[in-house]
Backbone bond lengths (Angstrom), bond angles and torsions (degrees), N, CA, C in turn:
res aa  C-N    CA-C-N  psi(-1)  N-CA   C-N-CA  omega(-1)  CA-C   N-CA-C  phi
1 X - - - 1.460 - - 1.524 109.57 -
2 X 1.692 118.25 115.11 1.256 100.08 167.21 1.481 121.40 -58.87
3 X 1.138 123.89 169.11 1.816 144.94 169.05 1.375 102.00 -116.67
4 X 1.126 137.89 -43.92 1.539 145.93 -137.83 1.970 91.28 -65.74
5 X 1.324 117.36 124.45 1.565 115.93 -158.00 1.085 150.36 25.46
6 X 1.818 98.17 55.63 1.425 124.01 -179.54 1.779 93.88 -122.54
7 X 1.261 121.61 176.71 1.371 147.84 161.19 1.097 129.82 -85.71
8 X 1.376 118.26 118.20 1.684 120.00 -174.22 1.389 109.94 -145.54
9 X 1.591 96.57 117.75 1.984 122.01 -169.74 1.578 90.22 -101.67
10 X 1.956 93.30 133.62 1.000 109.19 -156.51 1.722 101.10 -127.23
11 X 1.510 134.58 98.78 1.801 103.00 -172.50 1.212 90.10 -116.34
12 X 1.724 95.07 170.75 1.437 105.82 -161.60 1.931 107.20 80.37
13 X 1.113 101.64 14.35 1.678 91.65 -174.65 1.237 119.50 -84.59
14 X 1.353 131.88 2.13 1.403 132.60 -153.01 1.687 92.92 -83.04
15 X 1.123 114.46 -50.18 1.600 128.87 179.05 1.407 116.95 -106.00
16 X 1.515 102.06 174.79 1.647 102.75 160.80 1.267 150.12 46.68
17 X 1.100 147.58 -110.42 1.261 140.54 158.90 1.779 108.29 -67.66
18 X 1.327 97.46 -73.62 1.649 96.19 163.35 1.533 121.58 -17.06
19 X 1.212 117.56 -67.41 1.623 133.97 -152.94 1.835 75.04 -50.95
20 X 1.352 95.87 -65.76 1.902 104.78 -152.05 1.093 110.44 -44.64
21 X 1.685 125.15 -41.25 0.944 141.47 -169.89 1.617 127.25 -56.18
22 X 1.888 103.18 -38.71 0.996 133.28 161.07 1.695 118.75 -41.06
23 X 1.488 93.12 -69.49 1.713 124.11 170.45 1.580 105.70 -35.77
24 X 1.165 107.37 -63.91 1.569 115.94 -154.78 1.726 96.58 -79.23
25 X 1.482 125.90 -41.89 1.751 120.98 -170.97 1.445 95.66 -60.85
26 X 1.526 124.48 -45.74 1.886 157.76 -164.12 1.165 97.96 -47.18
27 X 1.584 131.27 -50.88 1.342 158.94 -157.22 1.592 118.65 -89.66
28 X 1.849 106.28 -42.91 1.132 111.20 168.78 1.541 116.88 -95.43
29 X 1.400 116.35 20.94 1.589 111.84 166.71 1.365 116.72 120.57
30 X 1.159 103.64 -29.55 1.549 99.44 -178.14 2.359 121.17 -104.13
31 X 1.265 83.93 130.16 1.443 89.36 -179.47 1.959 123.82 -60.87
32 X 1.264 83.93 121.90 1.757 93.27 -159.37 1.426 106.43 -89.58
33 X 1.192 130.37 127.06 1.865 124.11 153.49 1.018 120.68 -97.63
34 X 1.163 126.27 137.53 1.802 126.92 -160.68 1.377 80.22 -104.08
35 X 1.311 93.26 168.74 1.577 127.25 -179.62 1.135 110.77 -128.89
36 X 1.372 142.18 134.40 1.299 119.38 166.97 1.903 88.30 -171.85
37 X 1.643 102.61 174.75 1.372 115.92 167.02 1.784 108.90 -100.34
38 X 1.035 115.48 -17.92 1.434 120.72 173.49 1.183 122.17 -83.66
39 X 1.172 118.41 101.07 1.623 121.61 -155.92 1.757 92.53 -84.67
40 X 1.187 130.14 -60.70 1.584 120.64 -174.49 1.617 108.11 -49.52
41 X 1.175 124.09 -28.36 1.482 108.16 -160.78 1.703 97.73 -107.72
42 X 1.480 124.97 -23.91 1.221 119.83 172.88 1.704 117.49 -68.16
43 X 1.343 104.01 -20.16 1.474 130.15 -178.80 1.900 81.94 -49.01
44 X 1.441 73.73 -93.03 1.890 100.84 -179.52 1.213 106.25 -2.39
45 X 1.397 109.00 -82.07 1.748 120.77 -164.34 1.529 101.17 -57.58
46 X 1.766 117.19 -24.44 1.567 80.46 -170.51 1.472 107.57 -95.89
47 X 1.374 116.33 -34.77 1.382 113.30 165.07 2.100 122.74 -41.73
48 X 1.676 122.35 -8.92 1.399 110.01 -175.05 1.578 76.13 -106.89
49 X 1.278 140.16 -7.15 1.625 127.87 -169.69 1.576 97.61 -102.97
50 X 1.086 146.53 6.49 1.193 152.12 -170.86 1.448 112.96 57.72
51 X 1.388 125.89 13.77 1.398 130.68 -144.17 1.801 97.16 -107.14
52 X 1.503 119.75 -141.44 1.049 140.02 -169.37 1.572 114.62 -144.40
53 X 1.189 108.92 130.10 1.536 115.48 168.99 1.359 128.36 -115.04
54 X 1.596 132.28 136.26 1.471 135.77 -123.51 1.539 87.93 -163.37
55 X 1.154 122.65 94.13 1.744 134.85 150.60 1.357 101.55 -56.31
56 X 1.564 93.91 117.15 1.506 126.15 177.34 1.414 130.81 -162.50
57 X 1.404 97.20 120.40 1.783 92.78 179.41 2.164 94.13 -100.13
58 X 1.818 87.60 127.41 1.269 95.99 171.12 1.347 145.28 -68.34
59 X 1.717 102.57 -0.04 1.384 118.38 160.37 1.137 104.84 -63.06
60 X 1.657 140.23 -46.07 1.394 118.10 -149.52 1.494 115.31 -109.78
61 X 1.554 121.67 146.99 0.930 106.05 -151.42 1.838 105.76 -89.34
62 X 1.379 110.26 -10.75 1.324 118.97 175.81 1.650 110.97 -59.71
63 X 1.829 119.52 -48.69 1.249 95.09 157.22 1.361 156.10 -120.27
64 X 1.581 83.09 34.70 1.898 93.36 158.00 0.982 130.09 -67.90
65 X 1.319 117.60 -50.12 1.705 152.53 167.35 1.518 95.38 -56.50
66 X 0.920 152.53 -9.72 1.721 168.78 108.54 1.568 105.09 -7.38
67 X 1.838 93.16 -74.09 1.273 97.18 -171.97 1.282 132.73 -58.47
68 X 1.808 86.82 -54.91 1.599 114.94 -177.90 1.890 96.64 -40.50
69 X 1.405 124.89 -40.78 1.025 119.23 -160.64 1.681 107.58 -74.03
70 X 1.377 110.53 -37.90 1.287 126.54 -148.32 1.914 90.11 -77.90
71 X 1.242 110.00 -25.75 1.521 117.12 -166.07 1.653 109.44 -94.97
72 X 1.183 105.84 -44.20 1.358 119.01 164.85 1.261 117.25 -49.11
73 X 1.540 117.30 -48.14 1.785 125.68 169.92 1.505 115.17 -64.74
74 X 1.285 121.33 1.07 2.059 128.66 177.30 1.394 98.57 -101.12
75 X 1.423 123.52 -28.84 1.438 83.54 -171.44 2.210 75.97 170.98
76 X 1.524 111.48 169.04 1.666 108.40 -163.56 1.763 96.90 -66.45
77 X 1.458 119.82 129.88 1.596 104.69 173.59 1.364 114.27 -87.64
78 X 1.373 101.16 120.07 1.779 113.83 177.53 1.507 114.56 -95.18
79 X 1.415 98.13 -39.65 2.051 109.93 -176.55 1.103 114.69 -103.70
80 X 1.455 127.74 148.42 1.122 141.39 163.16 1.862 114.20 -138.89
81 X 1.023 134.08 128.57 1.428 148.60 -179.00 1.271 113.46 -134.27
82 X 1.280 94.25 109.74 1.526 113.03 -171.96 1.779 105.68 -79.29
83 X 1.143 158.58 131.96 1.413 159.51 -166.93 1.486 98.19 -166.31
84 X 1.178 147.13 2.68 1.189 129.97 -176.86 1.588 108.17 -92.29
85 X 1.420 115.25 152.94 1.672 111.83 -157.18 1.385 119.15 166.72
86 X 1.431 104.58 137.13 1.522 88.33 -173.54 1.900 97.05 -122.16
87 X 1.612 123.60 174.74 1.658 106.31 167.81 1.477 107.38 -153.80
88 X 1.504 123.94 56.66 1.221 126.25 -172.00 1.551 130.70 -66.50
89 X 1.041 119.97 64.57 1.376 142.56 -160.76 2.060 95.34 -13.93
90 X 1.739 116.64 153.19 0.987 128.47 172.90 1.443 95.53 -169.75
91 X 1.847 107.33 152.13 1.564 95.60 151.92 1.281 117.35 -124.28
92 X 1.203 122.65 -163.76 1.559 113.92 -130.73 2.091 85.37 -106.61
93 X 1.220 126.64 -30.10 1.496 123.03 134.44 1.531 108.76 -91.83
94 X 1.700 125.35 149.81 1.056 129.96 174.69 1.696 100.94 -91.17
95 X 1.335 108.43 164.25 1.756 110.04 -176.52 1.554 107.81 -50.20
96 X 1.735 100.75 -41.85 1.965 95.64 -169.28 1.605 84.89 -96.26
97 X 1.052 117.84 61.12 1.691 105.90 148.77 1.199 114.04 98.08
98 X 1.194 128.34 -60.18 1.394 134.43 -133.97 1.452 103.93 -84.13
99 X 1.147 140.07 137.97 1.437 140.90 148.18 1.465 115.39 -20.33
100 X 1.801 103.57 154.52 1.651 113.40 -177.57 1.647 92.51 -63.02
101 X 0.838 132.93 167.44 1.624 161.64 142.14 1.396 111.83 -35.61
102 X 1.206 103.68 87.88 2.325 90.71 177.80 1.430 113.28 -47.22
103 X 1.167 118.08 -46.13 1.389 127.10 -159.57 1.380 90.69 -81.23
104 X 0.884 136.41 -34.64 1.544 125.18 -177.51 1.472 116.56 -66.54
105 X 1.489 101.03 -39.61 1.514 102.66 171.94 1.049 124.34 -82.28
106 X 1.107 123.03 -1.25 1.677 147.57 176.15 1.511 103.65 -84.81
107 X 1.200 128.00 -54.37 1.155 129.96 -165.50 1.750 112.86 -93.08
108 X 1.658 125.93 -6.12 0.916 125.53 138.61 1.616 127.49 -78.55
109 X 0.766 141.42 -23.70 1.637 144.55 165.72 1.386 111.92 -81.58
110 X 1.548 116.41 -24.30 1.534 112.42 158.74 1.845 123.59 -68.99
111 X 1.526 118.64 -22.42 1.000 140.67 -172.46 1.557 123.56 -102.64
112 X 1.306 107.67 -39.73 1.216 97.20 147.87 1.575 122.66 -123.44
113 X 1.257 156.19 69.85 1.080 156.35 179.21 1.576 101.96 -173.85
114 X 0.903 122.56 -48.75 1.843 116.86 -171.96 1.901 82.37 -82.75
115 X 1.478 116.26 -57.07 1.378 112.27 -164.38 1.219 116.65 -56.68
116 X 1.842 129.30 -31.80 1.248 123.43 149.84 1.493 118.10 -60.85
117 X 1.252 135.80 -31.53 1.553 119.69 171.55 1.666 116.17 -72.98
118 X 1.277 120.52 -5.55 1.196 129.24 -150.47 1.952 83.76 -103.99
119 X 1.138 101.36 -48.31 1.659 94.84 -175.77 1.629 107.85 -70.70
120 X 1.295 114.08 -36.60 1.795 130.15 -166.91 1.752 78.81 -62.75
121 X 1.052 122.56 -98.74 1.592 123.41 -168.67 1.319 135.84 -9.58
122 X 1.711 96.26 -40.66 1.476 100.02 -170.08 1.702 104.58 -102.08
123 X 1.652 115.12 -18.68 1.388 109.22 -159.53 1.886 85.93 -88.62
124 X 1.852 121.85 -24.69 1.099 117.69 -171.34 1.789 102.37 -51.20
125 X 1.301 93.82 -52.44 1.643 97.23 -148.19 1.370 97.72 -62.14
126 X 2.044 122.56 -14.27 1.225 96.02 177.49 1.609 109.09 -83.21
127 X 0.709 119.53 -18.03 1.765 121.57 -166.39 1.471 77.18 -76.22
128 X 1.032 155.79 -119.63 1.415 159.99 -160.58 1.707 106.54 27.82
129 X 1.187 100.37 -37.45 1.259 125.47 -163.42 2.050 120.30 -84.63
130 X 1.504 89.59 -9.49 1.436 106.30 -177.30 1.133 112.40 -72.40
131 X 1.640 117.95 162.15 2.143 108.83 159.06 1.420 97.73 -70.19
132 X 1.447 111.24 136.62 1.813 115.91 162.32 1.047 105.13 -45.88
133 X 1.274 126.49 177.18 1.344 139.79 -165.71 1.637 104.84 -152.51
134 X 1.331 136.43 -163.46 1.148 135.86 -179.91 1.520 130.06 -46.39
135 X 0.882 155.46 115.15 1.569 122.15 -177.95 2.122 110.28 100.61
136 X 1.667 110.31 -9.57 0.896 114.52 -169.42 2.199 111.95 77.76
137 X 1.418 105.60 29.25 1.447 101.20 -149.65 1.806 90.85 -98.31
138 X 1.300 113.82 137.93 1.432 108.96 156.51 1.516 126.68 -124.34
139 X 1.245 87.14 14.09 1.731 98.35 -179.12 1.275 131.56 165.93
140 X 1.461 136.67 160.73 1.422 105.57 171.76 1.581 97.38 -163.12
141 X 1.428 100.86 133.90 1.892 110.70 -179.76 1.091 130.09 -90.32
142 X 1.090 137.02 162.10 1.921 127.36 -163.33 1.743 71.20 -149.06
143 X 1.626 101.91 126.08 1.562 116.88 148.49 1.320 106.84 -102.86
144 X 1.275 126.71 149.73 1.474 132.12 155.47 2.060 125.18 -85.01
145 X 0.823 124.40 101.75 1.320 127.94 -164.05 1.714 103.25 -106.64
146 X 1.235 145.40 -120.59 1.601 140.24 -176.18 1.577 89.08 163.66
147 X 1.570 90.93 163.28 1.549 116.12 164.37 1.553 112.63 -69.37
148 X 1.399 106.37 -27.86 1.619 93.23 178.31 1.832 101.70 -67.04
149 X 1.034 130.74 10.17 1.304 120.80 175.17 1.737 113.38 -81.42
150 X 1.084 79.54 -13.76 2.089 95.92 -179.07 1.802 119.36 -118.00
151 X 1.573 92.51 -8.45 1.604 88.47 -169.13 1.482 92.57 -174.39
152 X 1.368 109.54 53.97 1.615 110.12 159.22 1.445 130.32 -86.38
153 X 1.173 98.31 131.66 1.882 134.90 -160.69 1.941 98.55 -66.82
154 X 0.939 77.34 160.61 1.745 98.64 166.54 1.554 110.20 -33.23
155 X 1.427 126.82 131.26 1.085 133.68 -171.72 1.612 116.98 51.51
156 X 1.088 124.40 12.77 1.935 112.10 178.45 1.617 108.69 -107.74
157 X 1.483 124.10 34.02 1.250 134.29 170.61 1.268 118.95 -38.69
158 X 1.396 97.39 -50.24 1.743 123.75 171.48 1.720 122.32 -69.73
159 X 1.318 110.27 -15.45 1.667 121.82 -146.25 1.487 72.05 -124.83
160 X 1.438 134.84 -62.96 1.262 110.23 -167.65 1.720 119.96 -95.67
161 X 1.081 104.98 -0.36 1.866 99.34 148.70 1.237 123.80 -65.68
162 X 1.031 99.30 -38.20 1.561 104.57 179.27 1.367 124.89 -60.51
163 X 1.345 95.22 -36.95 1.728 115.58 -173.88 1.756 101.56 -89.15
164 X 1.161 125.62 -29.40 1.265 137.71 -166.16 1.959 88.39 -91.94
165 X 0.497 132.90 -0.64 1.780 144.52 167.90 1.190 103.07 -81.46
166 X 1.243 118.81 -83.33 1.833 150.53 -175.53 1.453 85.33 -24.38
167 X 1.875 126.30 -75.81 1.007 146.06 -156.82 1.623 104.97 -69.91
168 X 1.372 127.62 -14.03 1.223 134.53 168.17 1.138 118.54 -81.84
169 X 1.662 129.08 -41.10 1.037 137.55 178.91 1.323 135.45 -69.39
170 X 1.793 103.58 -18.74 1.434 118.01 -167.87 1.604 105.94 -57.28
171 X 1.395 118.15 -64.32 1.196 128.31 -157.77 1.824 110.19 -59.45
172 X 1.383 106.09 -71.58 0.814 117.35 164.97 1.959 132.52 -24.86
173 X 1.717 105.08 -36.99 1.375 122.18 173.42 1.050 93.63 -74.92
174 X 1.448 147.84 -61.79 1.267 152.29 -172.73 1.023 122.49 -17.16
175 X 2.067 99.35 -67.32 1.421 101.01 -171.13 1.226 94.77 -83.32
176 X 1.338 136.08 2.09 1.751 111.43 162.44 1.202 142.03 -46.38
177 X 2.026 92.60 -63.77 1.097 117.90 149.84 1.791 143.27 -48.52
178 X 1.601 79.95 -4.36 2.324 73.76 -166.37 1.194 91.76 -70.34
179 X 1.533 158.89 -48.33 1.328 154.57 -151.03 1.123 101.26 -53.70
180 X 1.775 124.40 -39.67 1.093 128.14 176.08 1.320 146.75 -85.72
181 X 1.464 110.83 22.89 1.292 139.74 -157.43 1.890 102.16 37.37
182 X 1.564 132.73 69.22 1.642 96.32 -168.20 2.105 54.43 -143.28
183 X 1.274 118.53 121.90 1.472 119.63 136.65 1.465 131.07 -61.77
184 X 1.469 115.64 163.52 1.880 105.95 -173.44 1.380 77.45 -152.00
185 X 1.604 126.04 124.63 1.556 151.44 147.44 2.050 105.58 -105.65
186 X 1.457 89.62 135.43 1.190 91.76 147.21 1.374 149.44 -128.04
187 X 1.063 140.18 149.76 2.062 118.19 -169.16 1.476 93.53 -111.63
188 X 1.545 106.59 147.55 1.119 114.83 -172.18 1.778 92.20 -143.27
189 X 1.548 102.22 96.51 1.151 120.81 169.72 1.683 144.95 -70.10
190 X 1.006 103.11 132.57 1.900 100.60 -168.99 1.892 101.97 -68.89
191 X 1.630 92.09 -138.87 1.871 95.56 172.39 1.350 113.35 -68.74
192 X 1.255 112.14 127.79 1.541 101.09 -174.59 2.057 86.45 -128.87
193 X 1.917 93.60 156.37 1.477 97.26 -167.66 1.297 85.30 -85.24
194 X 1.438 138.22 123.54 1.439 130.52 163.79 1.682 95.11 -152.52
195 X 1.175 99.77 -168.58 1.787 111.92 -175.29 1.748 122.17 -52.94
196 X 1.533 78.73 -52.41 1.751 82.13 164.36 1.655 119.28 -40.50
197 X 1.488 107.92 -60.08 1.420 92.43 -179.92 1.248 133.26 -118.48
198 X 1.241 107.31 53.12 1.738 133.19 -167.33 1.442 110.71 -105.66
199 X 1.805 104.61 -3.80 1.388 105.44 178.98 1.667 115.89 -114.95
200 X 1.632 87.08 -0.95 2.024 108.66 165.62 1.922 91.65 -51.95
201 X 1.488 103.55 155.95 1.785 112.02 174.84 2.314 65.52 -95.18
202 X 1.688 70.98 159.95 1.759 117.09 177.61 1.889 88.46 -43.79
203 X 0.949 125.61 -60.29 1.383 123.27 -154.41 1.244 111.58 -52.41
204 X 1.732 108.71 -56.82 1.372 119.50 -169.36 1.672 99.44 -70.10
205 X 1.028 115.28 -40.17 1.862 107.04 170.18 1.180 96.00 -64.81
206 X 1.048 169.88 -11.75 1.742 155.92 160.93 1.702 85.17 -64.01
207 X 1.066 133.62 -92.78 0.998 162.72 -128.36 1.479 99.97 -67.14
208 X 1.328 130.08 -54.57 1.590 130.60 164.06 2.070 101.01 -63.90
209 X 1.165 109.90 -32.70 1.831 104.58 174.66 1.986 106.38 -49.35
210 X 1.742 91.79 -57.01 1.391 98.34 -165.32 1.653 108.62 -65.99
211 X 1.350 131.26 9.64 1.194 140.13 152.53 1.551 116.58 -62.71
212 X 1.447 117.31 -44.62 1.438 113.53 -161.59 1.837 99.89 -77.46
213 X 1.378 98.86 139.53 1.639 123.83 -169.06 1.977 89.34 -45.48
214 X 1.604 102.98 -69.70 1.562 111.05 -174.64 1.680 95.16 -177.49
215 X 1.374 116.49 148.08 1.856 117.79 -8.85 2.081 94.84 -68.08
216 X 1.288 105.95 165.58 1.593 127.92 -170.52 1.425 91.50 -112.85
217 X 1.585 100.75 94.19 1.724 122.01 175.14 1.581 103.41 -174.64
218 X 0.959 136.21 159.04 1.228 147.73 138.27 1.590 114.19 -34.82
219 X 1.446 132.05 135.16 1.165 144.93 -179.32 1.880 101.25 -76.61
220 X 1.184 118.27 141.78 1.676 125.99 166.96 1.348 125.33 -107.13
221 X 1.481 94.38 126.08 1.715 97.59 -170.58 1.812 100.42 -51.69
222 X 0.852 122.63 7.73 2.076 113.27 169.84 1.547 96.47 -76.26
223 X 1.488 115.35 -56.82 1.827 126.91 -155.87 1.686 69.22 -57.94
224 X 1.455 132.18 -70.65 1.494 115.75 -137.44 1.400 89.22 -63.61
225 X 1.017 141.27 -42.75 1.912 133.60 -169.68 1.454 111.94 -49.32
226 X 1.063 90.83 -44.51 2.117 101.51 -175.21 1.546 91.25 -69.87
227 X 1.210 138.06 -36.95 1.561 124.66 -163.07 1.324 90.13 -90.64
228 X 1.334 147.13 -32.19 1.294 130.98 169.15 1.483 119.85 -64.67
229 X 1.329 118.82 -30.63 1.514 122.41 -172.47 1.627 80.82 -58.98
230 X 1.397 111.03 -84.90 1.370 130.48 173.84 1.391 107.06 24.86
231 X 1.745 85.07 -90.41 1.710 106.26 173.13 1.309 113.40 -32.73
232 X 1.213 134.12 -74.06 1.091 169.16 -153.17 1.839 95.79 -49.07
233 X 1.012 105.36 -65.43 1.377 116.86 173.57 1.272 145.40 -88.00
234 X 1.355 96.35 -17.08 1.485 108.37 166.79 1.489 119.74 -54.40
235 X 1.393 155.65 107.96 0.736 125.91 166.86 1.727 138.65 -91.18
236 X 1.286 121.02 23.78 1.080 142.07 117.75 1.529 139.12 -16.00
237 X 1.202 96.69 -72.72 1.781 112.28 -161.99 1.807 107.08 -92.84
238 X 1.381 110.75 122.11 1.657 116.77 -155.45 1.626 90.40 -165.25
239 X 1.151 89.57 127.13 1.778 103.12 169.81 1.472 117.91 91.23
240 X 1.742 100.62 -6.57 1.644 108.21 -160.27 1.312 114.77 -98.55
241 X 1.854 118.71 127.47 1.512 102.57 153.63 1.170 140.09 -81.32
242 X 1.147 144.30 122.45 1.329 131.03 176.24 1.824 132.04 -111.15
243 X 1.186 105.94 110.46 1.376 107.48 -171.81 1.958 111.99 -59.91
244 X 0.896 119.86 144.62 1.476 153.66 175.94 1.458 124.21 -111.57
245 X 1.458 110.35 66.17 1.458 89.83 -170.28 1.612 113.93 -167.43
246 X 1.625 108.41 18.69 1.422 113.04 158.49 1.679 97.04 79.80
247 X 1.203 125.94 37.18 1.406 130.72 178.82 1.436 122.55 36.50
248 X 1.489 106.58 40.10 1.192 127.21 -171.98 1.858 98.08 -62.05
249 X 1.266 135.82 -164.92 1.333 142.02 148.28 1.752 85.02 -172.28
250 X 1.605 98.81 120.79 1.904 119.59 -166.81 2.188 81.84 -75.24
251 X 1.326 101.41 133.14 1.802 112.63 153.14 1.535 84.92 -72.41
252 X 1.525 84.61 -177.05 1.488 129.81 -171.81 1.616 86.06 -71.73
253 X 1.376 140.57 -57.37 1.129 144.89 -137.10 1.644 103.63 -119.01
């Protein structure tokens, strides 16, 4: 599927996977709007992507449908990349006793799993709306999901339901969407060097590196950008998850 002067909504873009993601769609032609709750740093990314930036929490549907609009009005929207997410570790008893946090687990599966269906829904029905293109194609979405969706560690009950959702939803959206020419892939990434773990000391990042099967490093939100373009364009690949993550398999710990 070309991109090259089409529209591509990006959340989660202020940082991290997002930011790159931005960079790399920005690069191959198409005008990007970030999404984010961080208004100084979403600024940033969209002003070096030439694009647009759009304060939005992806729970709500007032301002997705914001976005979707605001992105849709730059140029036809073909992409969407879901990256927004939160993973605040808990376990399911805490050490002094007490039960996980409802609301905590509530408010991660609201944030990332309803908030990725919440953007897929509304940005689909606008792409629906495009001229087809080659292939019958009018679009195609990349969610980001994780390995804890297959092999989540101590305390990510919350982090990998959420992600174990994402990875539920793909297929199923798919064949929703095929009538509508709009494909749905998702990547479900291992250790990746991003914010989350930039505040590990040097050691313990050695130490989660010397985990990965090969190469033995931390993954870079660039590799995840190129596997989203990938996605993104392939027109082939629809319905599929694909892990990212140096043939890692996460222990318990």
């Amino acid at each position: 599927m070309r991109i090259e002067g089409s529209s591509a909504l990006v959340t989660g873009a202020a940082s991290g996977l997002g930011a790159a993601a931005a960079r790399r769609f920005a690069s191959a032609g198409a005008t990007v709007t970030v999404v984010d709750l961080n208004d100084a740093r979403g600024e940033a990314v969209a002003s070096d992507v030439g694009g647009q930036f759009v304060r939005g929490d992806v729970t709500s549907p007032d301002d997705v449908l914001r976005a979707v609009d605001a992105a849709a009005g730059l140029a036809p929207l073909r992409v969407v990349v879901n990256c927004a997410g939160i993973g605040p570790p808990q376990r399911t008893i805490n050490r002094d006793g007490t039960p996980h946090d409802l609301e905590l687990f509530t408010k991660v599966i609201q944030i990332n799993l309803i908030g990725t269906f919440n953007v897929i829904r509304i940005a689909a029905a606008a792409m629906a709306k495009q001229p087809a293109m080659d292939d019958n194609e009018r679009g195609a979405i990349v969610n980001t999901a994780s390995v804890a969706a297959f092999e989540g560690q101590v305390g990510q009950a919350a982090y990998s339901a959420s992600k174990g959702g994402i990875v539920g939803l793909t297929l199923p959206v798919a064949r929703d969407l095929a009538r509508s020419g709009i494909r749905v892939n998702t990547i479900a990434p291992g250790l990746m060097d991003t914010p989350l773990l930039a505040g590990l000391p040097e050691e313990a990042r050695i130490s989660l590196a010397g985990q990965v099967l090969h190469p033995q490093r931390l993954g870079t939100p660039e590799e995840f950008a190129e596997l989203a373009l990938l996605l993104a364009t392939h027109s082939y690949m629809n319905g599929s998850v694909v892990r990212m993550d140096g043939g890692i398999r996460m222990g318990p710990r």
